[in-house]
Backbone as JSON Lines, residues from 0, in Angstrom:
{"i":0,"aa":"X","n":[-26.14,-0.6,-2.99],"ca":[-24.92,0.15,-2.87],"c":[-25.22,1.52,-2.26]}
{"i":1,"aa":"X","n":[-24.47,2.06,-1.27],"ca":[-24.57,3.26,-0.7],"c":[-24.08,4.27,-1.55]}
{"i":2,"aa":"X","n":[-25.31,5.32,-1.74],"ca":[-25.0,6.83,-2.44],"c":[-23.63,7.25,-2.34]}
{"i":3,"aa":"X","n":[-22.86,7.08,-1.38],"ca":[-21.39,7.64,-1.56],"c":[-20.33,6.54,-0.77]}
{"i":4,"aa":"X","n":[-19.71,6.41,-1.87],"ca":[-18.1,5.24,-1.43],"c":[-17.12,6.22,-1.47]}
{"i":5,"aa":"X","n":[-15.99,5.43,-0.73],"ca":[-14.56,5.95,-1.21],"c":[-13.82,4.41,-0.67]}
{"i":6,"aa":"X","n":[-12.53,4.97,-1.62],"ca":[-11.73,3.42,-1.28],"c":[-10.6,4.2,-1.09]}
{"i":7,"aa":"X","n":[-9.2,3.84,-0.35],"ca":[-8.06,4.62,0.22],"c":[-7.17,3.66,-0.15]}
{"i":8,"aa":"X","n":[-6.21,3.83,-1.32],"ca":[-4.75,3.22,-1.3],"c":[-3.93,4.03,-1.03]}
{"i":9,"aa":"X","n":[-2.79,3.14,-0.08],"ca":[-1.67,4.23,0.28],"c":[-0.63,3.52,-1.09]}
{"i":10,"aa":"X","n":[-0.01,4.53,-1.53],"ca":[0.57,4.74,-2.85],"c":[1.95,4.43,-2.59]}
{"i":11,"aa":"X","n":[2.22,4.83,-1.33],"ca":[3.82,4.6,-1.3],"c":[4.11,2.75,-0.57]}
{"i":12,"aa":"X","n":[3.15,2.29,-0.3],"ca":[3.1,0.98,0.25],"c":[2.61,0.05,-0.64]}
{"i":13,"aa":"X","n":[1.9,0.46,-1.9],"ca":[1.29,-0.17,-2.81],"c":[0.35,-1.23,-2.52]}
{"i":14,"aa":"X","n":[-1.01,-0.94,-1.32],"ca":[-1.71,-1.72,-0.72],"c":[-2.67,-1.14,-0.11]}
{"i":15,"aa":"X","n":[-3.55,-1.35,-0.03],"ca":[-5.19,-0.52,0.8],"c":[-4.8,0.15,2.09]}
{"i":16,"aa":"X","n":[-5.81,1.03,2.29],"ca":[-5.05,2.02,3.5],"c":[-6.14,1.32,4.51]}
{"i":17,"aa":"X","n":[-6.15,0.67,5.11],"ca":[-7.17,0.04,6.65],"c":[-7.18,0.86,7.87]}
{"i":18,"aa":"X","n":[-8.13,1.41,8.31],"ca":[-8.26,1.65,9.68],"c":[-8.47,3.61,9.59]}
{"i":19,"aa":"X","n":[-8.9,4.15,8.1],"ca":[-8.82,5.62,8.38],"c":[-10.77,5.8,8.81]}
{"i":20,"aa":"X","n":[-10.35,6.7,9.61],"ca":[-11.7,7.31,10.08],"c":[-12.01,8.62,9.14]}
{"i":21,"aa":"X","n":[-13.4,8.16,8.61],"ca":[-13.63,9.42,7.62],"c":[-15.13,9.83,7.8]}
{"i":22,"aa":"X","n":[-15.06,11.07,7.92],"ca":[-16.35,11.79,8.24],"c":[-17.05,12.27,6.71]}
{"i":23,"aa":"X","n":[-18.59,12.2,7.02],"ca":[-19.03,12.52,5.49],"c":[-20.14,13.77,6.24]}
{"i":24,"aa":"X","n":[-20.2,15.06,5.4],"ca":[-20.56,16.07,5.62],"c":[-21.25,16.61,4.42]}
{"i":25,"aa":"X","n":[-22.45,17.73,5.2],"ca":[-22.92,18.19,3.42],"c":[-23.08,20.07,3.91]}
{"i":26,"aa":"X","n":[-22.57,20.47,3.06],"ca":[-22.79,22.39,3.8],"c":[-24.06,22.6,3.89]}
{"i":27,"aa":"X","n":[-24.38,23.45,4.78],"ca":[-25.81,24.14,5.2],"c":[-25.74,25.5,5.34]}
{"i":28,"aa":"X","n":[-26.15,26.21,4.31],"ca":[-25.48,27.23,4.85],"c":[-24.07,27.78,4.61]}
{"i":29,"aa":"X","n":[-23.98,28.57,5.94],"ca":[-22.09,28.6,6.41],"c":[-21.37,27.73,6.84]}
{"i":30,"aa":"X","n":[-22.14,26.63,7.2],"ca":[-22.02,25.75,8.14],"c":[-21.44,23.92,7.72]}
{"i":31,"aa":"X","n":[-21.52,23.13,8.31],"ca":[-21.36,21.63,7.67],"c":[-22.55,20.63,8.72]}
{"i":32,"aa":"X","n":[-23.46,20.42,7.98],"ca":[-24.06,18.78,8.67],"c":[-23.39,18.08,8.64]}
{"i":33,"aa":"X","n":[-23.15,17.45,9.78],"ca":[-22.69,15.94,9.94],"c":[-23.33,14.99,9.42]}
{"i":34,"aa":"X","n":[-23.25,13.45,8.76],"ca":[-23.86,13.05,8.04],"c":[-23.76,11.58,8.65]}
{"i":35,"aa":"X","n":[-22.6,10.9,8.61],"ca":[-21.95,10.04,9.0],"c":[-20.15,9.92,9.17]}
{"i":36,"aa":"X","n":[-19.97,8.94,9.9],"ca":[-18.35,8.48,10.45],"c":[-18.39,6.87,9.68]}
{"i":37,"aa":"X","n":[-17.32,6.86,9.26],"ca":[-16.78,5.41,9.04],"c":[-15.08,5.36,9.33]}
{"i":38,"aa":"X","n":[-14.63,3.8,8.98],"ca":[-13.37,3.53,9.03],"c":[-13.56,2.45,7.38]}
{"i":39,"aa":"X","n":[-12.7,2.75,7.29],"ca":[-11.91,1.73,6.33],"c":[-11.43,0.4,6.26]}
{"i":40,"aa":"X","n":[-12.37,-0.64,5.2],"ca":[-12.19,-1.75,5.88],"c":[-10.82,-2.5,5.45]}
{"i":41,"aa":"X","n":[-10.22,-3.54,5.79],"ca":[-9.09,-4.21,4.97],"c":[-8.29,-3.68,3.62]}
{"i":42,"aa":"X","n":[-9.99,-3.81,2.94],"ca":[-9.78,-3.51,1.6],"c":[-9.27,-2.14,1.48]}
{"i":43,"aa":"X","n":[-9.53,-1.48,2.26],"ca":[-9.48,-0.02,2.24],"c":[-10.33,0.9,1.97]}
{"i":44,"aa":"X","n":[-11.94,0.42,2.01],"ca":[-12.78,0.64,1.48],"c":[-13.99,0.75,2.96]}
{"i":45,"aa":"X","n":[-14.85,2.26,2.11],"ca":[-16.2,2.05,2.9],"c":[-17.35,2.24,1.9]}
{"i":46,"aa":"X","n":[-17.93,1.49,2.18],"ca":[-19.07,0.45,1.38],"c":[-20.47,1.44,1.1]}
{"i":47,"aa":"X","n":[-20.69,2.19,2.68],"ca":[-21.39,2.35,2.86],"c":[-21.3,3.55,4.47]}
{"i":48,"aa":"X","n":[-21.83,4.96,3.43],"ca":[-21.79,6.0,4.2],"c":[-23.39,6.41,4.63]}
{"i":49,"aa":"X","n":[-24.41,6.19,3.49],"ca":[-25.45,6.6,3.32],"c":[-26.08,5.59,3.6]}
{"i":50,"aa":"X","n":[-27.28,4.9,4.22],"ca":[-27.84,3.98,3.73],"c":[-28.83,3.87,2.31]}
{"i":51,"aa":"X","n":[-28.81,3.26,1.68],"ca":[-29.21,2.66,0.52],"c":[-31.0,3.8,0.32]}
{"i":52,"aa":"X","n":[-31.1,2.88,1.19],"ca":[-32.57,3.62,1.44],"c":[-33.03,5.08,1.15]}
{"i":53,"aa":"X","n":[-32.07,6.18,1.68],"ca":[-31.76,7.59,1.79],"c":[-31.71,8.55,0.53]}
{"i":54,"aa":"X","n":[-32.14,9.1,0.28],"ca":[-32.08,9.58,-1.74],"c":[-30.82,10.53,-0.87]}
{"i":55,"aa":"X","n":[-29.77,11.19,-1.88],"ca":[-29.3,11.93,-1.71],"c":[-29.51,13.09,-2.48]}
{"i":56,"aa":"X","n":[-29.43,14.46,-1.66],"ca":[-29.66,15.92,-1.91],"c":[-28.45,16.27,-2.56]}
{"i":57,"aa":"X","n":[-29.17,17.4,-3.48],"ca":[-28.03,17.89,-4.54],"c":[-27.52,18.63,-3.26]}
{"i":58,"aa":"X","n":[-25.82,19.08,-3.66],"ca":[-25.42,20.45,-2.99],"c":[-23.91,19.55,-2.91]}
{"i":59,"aa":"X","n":[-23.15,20.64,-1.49],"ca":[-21.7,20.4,-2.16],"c":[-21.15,19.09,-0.44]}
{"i":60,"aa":"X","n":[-20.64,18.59,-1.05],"ca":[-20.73,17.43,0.32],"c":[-19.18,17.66,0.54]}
{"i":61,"aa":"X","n":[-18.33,16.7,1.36],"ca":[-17.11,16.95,1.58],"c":[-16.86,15.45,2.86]}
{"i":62,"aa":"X","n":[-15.68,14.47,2.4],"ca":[-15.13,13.34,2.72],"c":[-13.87,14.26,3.82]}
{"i":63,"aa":"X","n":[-13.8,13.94,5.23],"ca":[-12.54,14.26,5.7],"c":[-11.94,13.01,6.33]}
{"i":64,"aa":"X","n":[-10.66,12.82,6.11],"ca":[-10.13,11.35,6.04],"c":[-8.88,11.74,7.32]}
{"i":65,"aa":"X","n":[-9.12,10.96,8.46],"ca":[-8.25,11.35,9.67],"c":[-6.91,10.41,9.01]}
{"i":66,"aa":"X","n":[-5.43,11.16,8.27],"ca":[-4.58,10.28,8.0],"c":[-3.72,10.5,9.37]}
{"i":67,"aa":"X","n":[-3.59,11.24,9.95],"ca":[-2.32,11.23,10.8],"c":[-2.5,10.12,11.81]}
{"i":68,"aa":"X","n":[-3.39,9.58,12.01],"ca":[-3.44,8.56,13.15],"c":[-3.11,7.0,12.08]}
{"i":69,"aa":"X","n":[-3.46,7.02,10.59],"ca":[-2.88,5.94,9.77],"c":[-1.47,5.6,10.12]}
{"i":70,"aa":"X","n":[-0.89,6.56,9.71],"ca":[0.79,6.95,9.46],"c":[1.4,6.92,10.77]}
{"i":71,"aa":"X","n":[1.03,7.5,11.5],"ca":[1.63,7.25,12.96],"c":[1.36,5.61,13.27]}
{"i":72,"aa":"X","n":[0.34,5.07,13.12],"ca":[0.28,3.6,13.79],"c":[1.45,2.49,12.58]}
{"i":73,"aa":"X","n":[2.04,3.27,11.62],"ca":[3.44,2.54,11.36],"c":[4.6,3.17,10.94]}
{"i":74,"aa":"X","n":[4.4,3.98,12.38],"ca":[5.67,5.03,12.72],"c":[5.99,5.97,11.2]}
{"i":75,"aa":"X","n":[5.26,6.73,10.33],"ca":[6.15,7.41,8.75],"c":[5.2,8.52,9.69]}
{"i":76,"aa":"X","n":[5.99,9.95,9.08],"ca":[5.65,11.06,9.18],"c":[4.59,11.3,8.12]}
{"i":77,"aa":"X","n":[3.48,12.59,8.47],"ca":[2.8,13.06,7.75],"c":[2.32,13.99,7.75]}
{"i":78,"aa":"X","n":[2.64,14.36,5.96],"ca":[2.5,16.13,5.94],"c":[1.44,16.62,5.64]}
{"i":79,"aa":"X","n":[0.3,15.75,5.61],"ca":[-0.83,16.18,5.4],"c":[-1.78,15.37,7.13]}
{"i":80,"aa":"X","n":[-2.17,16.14,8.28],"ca":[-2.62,15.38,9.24],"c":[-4.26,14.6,8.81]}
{"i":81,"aa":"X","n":[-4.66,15.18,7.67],"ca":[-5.96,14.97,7.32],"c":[-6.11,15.84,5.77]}
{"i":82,"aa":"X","n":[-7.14,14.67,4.98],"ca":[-7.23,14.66,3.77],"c":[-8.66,15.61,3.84]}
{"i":83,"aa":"X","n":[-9.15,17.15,2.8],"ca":[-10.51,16.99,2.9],"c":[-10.75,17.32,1.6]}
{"i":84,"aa":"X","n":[-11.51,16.21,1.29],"ca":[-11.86,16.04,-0.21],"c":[-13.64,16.62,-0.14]}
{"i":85,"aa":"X","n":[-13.84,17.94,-1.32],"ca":[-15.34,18.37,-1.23],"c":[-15.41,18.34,-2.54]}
{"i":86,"aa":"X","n":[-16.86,17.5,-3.16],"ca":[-17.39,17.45,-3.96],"c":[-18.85,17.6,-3.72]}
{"i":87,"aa":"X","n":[-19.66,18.11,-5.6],"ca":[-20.58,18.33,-5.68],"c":[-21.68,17.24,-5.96]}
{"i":88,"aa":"X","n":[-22.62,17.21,-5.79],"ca":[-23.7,16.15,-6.01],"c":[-24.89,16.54,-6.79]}
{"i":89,"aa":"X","n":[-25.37,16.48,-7.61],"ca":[-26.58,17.24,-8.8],"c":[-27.8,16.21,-8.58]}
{"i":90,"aa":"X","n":[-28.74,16.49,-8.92],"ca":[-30.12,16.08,-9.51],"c":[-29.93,14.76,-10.19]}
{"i":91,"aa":"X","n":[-30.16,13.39,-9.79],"ca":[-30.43,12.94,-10.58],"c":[-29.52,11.73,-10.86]}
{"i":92,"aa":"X","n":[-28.29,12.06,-10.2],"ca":[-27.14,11.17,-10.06],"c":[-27.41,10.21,-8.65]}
{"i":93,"aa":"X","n":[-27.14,9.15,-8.37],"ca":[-27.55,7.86,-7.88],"c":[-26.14,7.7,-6.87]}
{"i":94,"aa":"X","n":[-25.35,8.07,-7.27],"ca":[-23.84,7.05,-6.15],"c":[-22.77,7.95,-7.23]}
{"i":95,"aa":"X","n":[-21.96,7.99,-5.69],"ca":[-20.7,9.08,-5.97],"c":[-19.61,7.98,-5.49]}
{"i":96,"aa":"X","n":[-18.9,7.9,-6.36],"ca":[-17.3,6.81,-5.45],"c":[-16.36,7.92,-5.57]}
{"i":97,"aa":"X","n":[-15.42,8.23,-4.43],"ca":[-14.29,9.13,-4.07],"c":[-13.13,8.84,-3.96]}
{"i":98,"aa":"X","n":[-12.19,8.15,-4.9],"ca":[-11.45,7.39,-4.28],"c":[-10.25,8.41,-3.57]}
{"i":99,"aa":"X","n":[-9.77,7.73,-3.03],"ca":[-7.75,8.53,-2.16],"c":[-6.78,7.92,-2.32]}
{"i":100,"aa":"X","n":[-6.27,8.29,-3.21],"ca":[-4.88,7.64,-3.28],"c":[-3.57,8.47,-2.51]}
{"i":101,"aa":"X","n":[-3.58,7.92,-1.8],"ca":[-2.02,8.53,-0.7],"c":[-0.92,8.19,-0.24]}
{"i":102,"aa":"X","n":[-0.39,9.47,-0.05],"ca":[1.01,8.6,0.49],"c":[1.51,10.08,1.71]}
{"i":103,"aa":"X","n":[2.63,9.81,2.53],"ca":[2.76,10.49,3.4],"c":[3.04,11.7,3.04]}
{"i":104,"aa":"X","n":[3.52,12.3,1.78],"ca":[3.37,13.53,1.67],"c":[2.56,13.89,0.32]}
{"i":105,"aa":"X","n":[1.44,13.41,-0.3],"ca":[0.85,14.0,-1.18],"c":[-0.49,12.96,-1.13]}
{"i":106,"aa":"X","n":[-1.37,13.25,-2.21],"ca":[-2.56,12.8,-2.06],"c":[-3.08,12.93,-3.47]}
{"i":107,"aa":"X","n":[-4.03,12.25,-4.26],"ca":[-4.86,12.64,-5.35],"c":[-6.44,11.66,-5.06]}
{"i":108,"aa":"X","n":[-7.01,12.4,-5.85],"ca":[-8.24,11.67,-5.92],"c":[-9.34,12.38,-6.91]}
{"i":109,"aa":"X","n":[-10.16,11.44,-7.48],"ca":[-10.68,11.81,-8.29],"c":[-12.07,11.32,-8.51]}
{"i":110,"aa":"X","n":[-13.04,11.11,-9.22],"ca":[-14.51,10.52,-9.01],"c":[-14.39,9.38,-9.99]}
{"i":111,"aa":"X","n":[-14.56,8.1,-8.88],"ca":[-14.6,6.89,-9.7],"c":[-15.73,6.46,-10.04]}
{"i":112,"aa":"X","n":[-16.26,5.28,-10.45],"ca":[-17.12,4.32,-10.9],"c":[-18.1,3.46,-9.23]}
């Protein structure tokens, strides 16, 4: 299992969000490393940001989830063009799941299993 998941339900459709492009980042600094890009599969889910292999470094990371190109490809407006979810990572901890639960005008998420 890859050090960091997230899974995307859209809330107002009551069904997996497919097709969001989400960037995974870790601060440096002032700055953000790029880390990896994914999309979201069917399920709504990416499996795998990190490879397995990779230990992950403590510090503060951050998921940005491209929604406006979701929502536009079935025509609903959206008041958020992009989700950016930043969380911390400590010593010692193994795999972070992020989930997103959304809908065209609000968002929650919280640290799953």
């Amino acid at each position: 299992m890859s050090a960091i998941t997230t899974h995307v339900l859209d809330t107002a459709r009551g069904r997996p969000a497919a097709g969001i492009h989400v960037d995974l980042e870790m601060r440096a600094d002032d700055s953000w490393r790029h880390i990896a890009r994914a999309v979201t599969d069917a399920d709504g889910r990416i499996r795998s940001l990190i490879a397995d292999a990779v230990p992950l470094d403590a510090g503060v990371y951050r998921l940005t989830y491209e929604t406006e190109q979701y929502f536009q490809a079935s025509n609903r407006a959206a008041f958020y063009p992009r989700v950016i979810v930043e969380f911390s990572v400590t010593s010692g901890e193994s795999h972070y799941h992020v989930p997103l639960l959304l809908s065209p005008f609000g968002y929650t998420t919280y640290r799953g299993t």
